[in-house]
FIGU-204121 format. One record per atom (N, C-alpha, C): residue in one letter; x, y negated, z. Coordinates in steps of 0.05 Angstrom, whole numbers, plus 5000, padded with zeros to 4 digits. Each point is the difference from the previous one (the first is absolute). Layout:
% FIGU-204121
AXYZ ...
***
This chain:
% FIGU-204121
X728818357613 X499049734998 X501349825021 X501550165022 X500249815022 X503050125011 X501649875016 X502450025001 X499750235027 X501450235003 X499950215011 X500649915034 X496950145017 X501249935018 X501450215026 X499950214996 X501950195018 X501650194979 X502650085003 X501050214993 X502150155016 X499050244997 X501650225023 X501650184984 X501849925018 X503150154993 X500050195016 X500150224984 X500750295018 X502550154992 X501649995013 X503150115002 X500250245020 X501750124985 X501650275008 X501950074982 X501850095013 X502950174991 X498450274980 X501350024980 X498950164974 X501350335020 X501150085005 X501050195019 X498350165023 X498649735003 X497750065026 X497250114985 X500050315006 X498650094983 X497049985000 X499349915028 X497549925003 X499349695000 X501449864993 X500349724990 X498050014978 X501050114980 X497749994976 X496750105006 X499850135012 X496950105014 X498249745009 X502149945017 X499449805018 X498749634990 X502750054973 X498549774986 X498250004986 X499750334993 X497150034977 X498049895018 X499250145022 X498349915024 X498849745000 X501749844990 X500549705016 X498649854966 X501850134989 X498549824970 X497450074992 X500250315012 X496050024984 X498149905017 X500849955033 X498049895007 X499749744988 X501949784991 X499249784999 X500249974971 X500350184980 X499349984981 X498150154979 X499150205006 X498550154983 X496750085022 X500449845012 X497750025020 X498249834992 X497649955011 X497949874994 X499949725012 X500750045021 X500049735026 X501249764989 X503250004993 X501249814989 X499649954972 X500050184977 X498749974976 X497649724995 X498649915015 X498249855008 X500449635003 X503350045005 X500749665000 X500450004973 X500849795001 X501249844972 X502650124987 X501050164981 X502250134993 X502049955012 X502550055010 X502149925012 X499850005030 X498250025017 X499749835023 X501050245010 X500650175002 X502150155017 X501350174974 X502350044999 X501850184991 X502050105016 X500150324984 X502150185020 X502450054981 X502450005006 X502250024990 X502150155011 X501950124984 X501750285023 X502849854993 X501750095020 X502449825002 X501450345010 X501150114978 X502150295010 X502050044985 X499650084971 X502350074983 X502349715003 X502050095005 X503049734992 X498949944978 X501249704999 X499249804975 X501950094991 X502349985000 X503049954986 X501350325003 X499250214999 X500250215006 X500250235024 X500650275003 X499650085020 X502249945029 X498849965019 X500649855029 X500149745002 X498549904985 X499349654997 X497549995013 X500049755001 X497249925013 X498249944986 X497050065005 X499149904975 X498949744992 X497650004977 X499749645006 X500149815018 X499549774992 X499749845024 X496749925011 X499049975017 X497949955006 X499749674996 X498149854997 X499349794988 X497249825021 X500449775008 X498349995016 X500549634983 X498049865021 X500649744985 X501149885004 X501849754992 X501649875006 X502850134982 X500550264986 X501950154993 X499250004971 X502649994982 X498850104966 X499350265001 X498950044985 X498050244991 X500850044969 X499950184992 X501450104970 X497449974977 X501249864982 X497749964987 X499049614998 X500349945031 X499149784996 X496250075025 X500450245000 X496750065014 X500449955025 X497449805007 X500049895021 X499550235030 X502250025021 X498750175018 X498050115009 X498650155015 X498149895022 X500249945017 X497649925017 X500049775014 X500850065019 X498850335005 X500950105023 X502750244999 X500950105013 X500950344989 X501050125024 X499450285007 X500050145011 X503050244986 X500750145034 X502650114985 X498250245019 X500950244986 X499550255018 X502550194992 X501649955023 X502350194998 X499250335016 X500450244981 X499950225001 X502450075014 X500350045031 X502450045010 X499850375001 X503150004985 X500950285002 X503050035008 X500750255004 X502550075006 X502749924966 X498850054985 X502449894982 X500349655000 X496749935001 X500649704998 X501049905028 X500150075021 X502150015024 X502850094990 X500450244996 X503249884988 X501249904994 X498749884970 X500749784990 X500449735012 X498149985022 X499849745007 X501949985022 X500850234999 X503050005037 X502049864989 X500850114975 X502349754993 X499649784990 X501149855010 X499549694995 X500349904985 X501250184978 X501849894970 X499349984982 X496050244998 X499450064989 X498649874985 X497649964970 X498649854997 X498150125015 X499550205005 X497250105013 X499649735034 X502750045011 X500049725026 X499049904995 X501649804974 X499249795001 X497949874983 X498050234997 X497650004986 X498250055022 X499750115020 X497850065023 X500349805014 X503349825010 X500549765008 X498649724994 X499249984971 X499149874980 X498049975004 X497950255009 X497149955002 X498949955024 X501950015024 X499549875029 X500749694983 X502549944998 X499649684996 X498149894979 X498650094982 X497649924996 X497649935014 X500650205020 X496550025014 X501549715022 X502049985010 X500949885014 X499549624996 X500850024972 X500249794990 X496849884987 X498450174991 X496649985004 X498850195019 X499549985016 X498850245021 X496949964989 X498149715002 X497650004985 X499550154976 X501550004979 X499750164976 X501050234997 X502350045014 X501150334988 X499850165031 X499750234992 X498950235021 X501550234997 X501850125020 X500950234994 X498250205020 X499950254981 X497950255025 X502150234993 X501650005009 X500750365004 X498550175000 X500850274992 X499350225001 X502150205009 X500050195016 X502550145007 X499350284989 X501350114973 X499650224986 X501850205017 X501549975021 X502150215016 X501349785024 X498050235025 X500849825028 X503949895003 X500350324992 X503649775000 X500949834989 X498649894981 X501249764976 X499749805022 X498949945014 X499549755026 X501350105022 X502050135000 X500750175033 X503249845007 X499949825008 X503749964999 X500149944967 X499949834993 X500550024969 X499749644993 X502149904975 X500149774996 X497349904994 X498350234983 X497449864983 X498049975032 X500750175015 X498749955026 X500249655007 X502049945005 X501549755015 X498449744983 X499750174968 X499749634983 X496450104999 X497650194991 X499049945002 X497550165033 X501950025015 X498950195020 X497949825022 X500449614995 X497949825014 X497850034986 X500050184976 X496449964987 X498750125009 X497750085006 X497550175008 X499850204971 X500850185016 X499050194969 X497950134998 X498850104975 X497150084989 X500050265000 X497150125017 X500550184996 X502150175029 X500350015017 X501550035021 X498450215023 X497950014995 X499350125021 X500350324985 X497350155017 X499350224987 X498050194997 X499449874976 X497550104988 X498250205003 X502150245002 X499150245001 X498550065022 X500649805024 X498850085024 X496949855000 X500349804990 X498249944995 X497250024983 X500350234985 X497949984974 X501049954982 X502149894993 X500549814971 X503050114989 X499849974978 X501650064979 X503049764998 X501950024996 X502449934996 X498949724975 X498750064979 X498949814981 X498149795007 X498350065018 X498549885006 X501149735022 X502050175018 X501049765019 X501849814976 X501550144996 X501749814978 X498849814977 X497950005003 X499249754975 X497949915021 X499050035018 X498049865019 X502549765012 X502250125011 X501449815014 X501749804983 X500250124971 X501449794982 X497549805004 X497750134989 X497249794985 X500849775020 X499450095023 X499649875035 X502249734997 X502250144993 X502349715005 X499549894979 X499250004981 X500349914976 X498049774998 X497550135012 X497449785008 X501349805018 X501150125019 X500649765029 X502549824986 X501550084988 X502149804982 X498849884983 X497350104977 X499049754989 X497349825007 X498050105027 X499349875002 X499949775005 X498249734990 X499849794999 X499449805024 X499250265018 X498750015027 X501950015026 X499849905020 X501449995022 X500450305010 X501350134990 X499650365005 X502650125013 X499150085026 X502650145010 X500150324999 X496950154997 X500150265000 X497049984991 X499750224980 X497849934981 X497650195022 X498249885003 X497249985015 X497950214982 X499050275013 X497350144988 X498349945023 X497949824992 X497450025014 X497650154996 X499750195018 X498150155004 X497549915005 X498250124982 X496349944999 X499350115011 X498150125015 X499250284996 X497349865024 X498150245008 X497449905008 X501850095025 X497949895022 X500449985032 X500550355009 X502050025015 X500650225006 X496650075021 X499050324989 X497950055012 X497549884989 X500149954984 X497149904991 X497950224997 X498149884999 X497450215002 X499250024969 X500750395005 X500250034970 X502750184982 X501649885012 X503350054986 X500850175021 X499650115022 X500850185026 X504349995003 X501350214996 X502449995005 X501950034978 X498050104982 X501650034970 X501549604992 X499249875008 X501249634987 X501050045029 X499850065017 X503349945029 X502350124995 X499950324992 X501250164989 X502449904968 X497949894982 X501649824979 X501149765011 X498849875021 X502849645000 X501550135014 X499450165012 X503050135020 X501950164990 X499250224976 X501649934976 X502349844983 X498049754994 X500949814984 X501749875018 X499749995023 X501949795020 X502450134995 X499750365014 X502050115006 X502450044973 X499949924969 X500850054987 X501349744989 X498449755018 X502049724988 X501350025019 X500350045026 X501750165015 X502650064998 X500150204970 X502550075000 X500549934980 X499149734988 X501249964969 X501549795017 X500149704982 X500949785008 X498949714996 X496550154995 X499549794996 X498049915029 X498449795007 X499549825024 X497050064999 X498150075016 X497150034999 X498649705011 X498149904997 X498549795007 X497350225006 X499350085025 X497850205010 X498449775021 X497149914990 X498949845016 X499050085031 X500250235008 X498850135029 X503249925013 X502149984986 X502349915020 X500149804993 X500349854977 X501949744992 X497649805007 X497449944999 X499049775003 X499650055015 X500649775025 X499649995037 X496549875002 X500250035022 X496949885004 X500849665008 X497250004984 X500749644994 X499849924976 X501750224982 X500949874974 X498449894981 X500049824980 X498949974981 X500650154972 X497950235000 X500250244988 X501749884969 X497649894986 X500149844973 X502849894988 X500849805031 X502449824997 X502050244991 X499950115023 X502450265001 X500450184973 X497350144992 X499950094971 X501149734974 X499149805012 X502149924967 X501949885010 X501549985026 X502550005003 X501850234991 X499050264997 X501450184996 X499650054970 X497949954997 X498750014962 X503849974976 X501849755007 X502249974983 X502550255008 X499850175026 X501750204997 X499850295016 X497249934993 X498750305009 X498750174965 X499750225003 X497950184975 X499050165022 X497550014991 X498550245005 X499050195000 X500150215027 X499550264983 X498150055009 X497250054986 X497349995006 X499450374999 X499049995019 X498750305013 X497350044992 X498650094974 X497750044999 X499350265013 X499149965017 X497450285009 X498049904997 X497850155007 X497550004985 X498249805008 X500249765018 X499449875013 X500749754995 X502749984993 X502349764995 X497349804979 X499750114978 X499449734980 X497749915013 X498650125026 X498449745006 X499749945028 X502249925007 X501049945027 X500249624984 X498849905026 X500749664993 X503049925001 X500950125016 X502749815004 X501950304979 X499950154995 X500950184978 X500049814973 X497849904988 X500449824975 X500649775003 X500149945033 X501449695004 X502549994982 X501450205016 X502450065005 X500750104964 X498250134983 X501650024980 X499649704979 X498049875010 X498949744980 X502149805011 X501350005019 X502249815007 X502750074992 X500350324996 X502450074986 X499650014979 X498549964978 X500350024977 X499549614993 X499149905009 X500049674995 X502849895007 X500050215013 X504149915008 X502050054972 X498950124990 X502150234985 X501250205011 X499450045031 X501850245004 X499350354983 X502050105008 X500050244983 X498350165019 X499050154983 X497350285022 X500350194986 X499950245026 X500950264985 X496250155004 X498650084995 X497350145016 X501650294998 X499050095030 X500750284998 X497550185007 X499750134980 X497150094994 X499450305021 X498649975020 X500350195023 X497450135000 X497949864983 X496050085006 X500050265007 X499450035014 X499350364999 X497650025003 X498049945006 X497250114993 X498749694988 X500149864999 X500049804972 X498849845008 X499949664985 X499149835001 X497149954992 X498049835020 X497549954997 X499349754968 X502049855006 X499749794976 X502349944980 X502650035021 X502049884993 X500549685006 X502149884977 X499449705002 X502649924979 X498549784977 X501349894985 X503049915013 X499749935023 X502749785006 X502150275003 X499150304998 X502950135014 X501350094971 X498849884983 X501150134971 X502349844986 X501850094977 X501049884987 X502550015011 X501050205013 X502849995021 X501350274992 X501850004993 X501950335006 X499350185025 X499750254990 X498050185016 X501450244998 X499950085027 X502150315010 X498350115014 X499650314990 X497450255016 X501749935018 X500050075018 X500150165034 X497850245003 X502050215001 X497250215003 X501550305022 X498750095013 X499550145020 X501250314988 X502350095016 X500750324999 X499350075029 X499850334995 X499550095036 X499649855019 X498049734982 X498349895032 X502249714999 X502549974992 X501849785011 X499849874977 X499249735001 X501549814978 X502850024990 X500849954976 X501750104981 X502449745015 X503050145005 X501649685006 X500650014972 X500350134975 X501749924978 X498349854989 X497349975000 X497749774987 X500849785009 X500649955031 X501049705009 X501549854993 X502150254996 X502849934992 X499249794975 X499250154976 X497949994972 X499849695012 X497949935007 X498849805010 X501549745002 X502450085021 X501549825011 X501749944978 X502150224984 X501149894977 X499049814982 X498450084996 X497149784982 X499749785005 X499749965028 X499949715017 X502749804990 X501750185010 X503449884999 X500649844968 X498750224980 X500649944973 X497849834991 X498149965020 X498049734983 X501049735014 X501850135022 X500949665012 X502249934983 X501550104993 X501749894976 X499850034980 X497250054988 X499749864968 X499249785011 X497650005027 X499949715002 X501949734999 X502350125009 X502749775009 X500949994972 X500250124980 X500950074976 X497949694979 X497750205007 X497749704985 X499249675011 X500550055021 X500749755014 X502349814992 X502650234995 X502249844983 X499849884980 X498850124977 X499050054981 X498949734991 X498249925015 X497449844998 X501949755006 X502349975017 X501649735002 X501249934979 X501850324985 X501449914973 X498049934984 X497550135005 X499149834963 X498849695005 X501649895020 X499649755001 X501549894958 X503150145008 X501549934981 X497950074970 X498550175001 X498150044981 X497749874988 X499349795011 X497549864992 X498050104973 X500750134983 X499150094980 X498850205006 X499450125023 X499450275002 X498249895020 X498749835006 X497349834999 X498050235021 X501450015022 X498450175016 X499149905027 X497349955003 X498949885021 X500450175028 X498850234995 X500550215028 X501650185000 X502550005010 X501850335001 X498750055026 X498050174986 X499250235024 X501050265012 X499750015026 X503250265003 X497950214994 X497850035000 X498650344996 X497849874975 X499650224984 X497549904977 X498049895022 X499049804989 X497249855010 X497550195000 X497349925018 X498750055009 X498349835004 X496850025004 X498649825005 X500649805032 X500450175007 X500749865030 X502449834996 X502550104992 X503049795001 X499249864976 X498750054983 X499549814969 X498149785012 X497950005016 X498049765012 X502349845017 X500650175025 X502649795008 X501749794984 X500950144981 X502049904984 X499049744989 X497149974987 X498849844983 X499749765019 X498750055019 X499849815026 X502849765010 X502150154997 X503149905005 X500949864977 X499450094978 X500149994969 X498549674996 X497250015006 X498249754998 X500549815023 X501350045015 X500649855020 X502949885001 X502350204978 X501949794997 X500049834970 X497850024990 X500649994968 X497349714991 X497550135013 X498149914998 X497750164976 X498549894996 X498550074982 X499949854969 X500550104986 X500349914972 X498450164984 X499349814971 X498750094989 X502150314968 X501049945010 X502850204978 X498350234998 X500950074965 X498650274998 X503250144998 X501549995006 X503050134999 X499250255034 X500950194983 X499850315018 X501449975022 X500050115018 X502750005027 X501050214999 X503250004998 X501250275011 X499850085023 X500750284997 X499750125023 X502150224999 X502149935011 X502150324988 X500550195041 X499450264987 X500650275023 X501850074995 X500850185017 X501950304993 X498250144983 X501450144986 X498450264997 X499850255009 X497650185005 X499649994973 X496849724994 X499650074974 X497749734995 X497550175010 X498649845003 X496350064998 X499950124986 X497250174995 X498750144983 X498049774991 X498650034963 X499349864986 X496249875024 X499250185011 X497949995016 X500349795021 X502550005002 X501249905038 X500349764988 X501649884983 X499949774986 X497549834989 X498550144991 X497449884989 X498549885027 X499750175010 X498649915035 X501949745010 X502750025004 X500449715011 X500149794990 X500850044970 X499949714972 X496649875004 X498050205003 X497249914998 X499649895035 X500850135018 X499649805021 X502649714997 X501550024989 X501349855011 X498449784978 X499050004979 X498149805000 X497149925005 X499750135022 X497649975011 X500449795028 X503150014996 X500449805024 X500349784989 X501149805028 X500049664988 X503350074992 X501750144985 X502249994990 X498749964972 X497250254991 X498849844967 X501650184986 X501750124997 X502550054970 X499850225011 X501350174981 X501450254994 X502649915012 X500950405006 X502349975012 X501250224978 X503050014998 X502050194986 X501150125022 X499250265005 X501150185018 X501950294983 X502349995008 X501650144993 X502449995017 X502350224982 X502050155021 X502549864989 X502050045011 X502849914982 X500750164969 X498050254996 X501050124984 X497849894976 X497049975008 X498149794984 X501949814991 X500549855018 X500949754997 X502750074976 X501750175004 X502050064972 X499450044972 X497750115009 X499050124971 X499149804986 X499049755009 X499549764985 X501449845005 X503350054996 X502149835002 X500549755020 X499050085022 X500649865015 X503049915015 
***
């Protein structure tokens, strides 16, 4: 419905035998997964750039960004991302200068060069010597490559770093937001509370120690807000490029400044991960911690799990760029007017962000007497038929008066939109 807005080019030399592995990796996360499935069709696509176009030792297609024809007549995206698979054959190739393989890796530095805002290159190094003294070293050896450290020492799997640190750049290149290194802010109840003993000191020290060694930036309020601060101000200063990763223990949903803190990130739109830690369980609970993507955290031989974090943290990474993804989204269908949608909301609605909404809604619009429904389009996936009935009937219990049409991009297809 809407003109595509990221597509990632993943290249490797057909020779490089773990090249192909590498891009399976890369396509199923962002395509047969659940997370991205959820925007609007198109809004990210993965594409492999290996076999010669023109036969064998050619280079292959061309990559397409905007401003360039595109075959077909199809309009680019807006954004595009290159992920070169560096190996030892595609280093050979690229030593001589004569080659097309050169002057095809050459090609995709002067792209990023010539849009640095829109196009993104992330390496990957499939074999330490392909970067050792070597031409492909020289043209793309200024990038930060993905995936670089090592995993193994850490807890984590080779797959897991590699699509956390694509997701990562991929967010910070399309956010809409002033973003220099993408922000997890941590919830969690007051270290020592009465009640929770050492088992919740034990987990943020954890969680710290494990953004740690990724790449992404912690916002932890026992360090980051100085005394003085204005708690509030500070939380929705950080609300446009922070997500949060909310620490339920058994205590969390009814701590005051615990549902401050999630009722201000979710009025934000920021993304929230809850990581579900209860171990001897909650007295009430609380409506406001619901409605969020949710990862066990659960206990072996006494230690919190690091591969649950990991879990956690990936999750975070990949809800900050569907967010940047739907945010785009919601500007192109300016060009759409027909698709008549009052709220692109970045997570399905809720009584809480749906009352906000109405409030902002009647305050830029006014009150009218119209019996015409309001859109309301999410990611998906949609509501359940229950979850819908409950907000259409409050939402005319308010002074908005009407019914609302709540649905997904894929609702929205099915009645030709």
């Amino acid at each position: 419905m809407l003109p595509p807005i990221l597509e990632i080019f993943v290249l490797w030399h057909p020779d490089d035998s773990r090249g192909a592995q590498s891009a399976r990796t890369i396509f199923d996360h962002f395509m047969t997964g659940p997370t991205f499935s959820g925007v609007i069709g198109g809004g990210v696509q993965v594409s492999f750039r290996s076999e010669g176009w023109e036969g064998a030792d050619t280079a292959p297609r061309p990559v397409y960004a905007e401003g360039q024809a595109a075959p077909n007549g199809i309009r680019p995206a807006s954004f595009v991302a290159v992920v070169p698979l560096l190996g030892t054959e595609m280093a050979a190739c690229v030593e001589n200068e004569n080659t097309q393989w050169h002057g095809y890796v050459n090609a995709i530095r002067g792209l990023h060069q010539a849009s640095p805002e829109r196009v993104g290159v992330f390496p990957y190094a499939l074999d330490a010597g392909a970067t050792k003294g070597t031409k492909l070293q020289d043209i793309l050896g200024s990038y930060q490559f993905v995936a670089a450290g090592n995993p193994d020492r850490n807890g984590e799997d080779v797959k897991s770093m590699l699509c956390r640190d694509l997701t990562q750049g991929l967010a910070q290149l399309l956010s809409p937001d002033d973003m220099d290194r993408l922000t997890a802010f941590i919830s969690h109840t007051k270290r020592h509370s009465q009640g929770e003993g050492e088992d919740v000191d034990a987990l943020v020290d954890l969680v710290r120690e494990v953004i740690r060694n990724t790449r992404l930036n912690e916002f932890f309020d026992a360090n980051d807000l100085q005394p003085g601060t204005d708690w509030d101000q500070e939380l929705r200063k950080k609300s446009g490029t922070s997500a949060m990763l909310a620490l339920r223990t058994d205590l969390y949903s009814s701590r005051e400044w615990c549902q401050r803190e999630i009722v201000i990130a979710k009025t934000h739109g920021m993304p929230v991960i809850m990581m579900d830690a209860i171990g001897i369980g909650e007295e009430r609970g609380s409506f406001l911690m619901d409605h969020v993507p949710r990862i066990a955290v659960r206990k072996a031989d006494g230690r919190w799990q690091r591969q649950d974090v990991y879990r956690a943290l990936n999750l975070l990474v990949d809800e900050c760029l569907k967010r940047a993804l739907w945010l785009h989204q919601r500007d192109l269908a300016r060009e759409r007017p027909d698709l008549d949608v009052a709220w692109w909301a970045p997570h399905a609605p809720e009584p809480l962000t749906l009352s906000r909404w109405i409030d902002g809604y009647l305050e830029e619009h006014g009150e009218d007497e119209s019996s015409n429904s309001v859109r309301i389009l999410h990611p998906d996936p949609p509501l359940g038929p229950e979850e819908r009935d409950v907000l259409i009937s409050y939402a005319r219990s308010t002074r908005l008066g009407r019914d609302i049409d709540i649905m997904t991009p894929r609702q929205l297809a099915t009645r030709g939109g």
